[in-house]
C-alpha positions in Angstrom: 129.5 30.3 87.0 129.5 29.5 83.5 132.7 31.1 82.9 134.0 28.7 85.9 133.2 25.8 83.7 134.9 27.6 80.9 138.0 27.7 82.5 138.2 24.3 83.6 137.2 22.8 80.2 140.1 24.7 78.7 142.2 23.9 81.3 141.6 20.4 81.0 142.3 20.7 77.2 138.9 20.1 76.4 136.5 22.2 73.7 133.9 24.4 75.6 130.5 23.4 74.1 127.3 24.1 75.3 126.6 20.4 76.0 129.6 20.1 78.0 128.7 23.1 79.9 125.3 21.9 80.8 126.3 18.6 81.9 129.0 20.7 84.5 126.0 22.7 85.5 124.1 19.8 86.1 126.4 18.2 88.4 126.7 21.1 90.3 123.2 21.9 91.4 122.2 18.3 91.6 125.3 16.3 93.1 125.0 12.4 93.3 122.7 11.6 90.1 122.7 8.8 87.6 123.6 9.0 83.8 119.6 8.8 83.1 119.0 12.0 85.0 121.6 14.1 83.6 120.3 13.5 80.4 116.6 14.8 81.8 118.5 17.8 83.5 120.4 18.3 80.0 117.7 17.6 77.6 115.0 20.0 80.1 117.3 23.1 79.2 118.0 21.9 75.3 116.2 19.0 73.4 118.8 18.8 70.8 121.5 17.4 73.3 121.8 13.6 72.0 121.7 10.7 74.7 124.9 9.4 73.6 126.4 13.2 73.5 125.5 13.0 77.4 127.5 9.6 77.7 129.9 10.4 75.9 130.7 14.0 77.9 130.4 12.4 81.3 133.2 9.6 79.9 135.2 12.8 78.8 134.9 14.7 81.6 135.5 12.0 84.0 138.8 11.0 82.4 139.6 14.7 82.6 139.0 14.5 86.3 136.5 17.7 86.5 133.9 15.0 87.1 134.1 11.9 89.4 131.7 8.9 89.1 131.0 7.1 92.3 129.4 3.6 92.3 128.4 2.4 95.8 127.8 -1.8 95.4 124.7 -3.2 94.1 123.5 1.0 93.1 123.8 2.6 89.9 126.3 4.8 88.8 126.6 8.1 89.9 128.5 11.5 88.8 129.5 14.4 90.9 131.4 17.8 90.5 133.4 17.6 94.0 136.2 16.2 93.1 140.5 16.3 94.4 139.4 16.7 98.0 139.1 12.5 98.8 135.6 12.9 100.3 133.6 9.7 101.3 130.1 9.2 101.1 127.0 7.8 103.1 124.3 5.7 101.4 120.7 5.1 102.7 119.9 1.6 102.1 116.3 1.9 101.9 115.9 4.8 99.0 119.5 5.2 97.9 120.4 8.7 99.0 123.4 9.9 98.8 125.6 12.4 100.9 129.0 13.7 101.0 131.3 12.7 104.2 134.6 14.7 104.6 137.3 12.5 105.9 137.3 12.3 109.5 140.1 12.5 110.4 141.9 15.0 107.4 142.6 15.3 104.4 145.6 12.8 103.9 145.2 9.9 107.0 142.6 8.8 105.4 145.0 7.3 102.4 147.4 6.0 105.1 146.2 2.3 104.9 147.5 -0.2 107.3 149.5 -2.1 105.0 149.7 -0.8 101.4 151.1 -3.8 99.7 154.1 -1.8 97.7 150.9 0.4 96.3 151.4 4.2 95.9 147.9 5.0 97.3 146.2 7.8 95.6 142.8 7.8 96.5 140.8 6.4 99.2 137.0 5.4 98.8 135.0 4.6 101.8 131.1 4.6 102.0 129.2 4.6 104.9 125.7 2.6 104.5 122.7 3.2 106.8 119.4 4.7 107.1 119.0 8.5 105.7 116.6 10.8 108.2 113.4 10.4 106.5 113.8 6.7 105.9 115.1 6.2 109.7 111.9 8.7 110.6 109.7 6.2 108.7 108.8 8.9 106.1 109.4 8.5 102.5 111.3 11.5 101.1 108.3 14.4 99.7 105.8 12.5 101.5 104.0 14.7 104.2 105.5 15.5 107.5 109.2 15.0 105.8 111.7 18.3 106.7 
């Protein structure tokens, strides 16, 4: 997959690095995680990798569009890898977790707002707040008994 992230670095015009590459790795098998846990994720695979060097490739790759950061009110930051496809997400309001939502209803209605105000809508962003299973179960996520 590495040669995935290759390709999209060097199509976004950016250098391929290994930092840069672990960060893309990162968001892939852990979707939905804050700035402090890509740098663990990062730093677990190579020490060397700089906190700010972790800021300053999610800025870079979220202004290249290869990454999208998602900020559901009142929760931390969070990055992801999905991006182009104008997914939603659901939030559980007791831990935090977070899920992706396809649009409902397709790909473009969901950007068909009711009145646009002369805006050329691009992207729609709609979270869904609730109760994840375990938390709706009464379980707290890794205790025993959860899935």
């Amino acid at each position: 997959m590495t040669a995935g992230f290759e390709g999209q670095l060097r199509a976004a015009s950016l250098r391929v690095t290994r930092p840069r590459l672990a960060v893309l790795a990162a968001l892939r098998d852990h979707p939905h995680v804050d700035t402090e846990q890509v740098i663990a994720l990062v730093r677990a695979d190579d020490p060397s990798v700089s906190r700010q060097a972790v800021y300053d490739i999610l800025r870079a790759l979220t202004d290249a569009g290869l990454v999208r950061r998602i900020q559901p009110a009142g929760a931390t930051a969070r990055y992801e890898s999905r991006v182009g496809d104008n997914h939603h997400h659901v939030v559980c309001r007791s831990c935090g977790a977070i899920a992706d939502v396809d649009c409902a209803v397709g790909h473009v209605p969901c950007l068909t707002a009711s009145d646009d105000r002369g805006f050329v809508v691009d992207e729609a962003e709609v979270v869904f707040w609730g109760a994840c299973p375990d938390c709706a179960a009464g379980r707290t996520p890794g205790s025993e008994g959860s899935r």
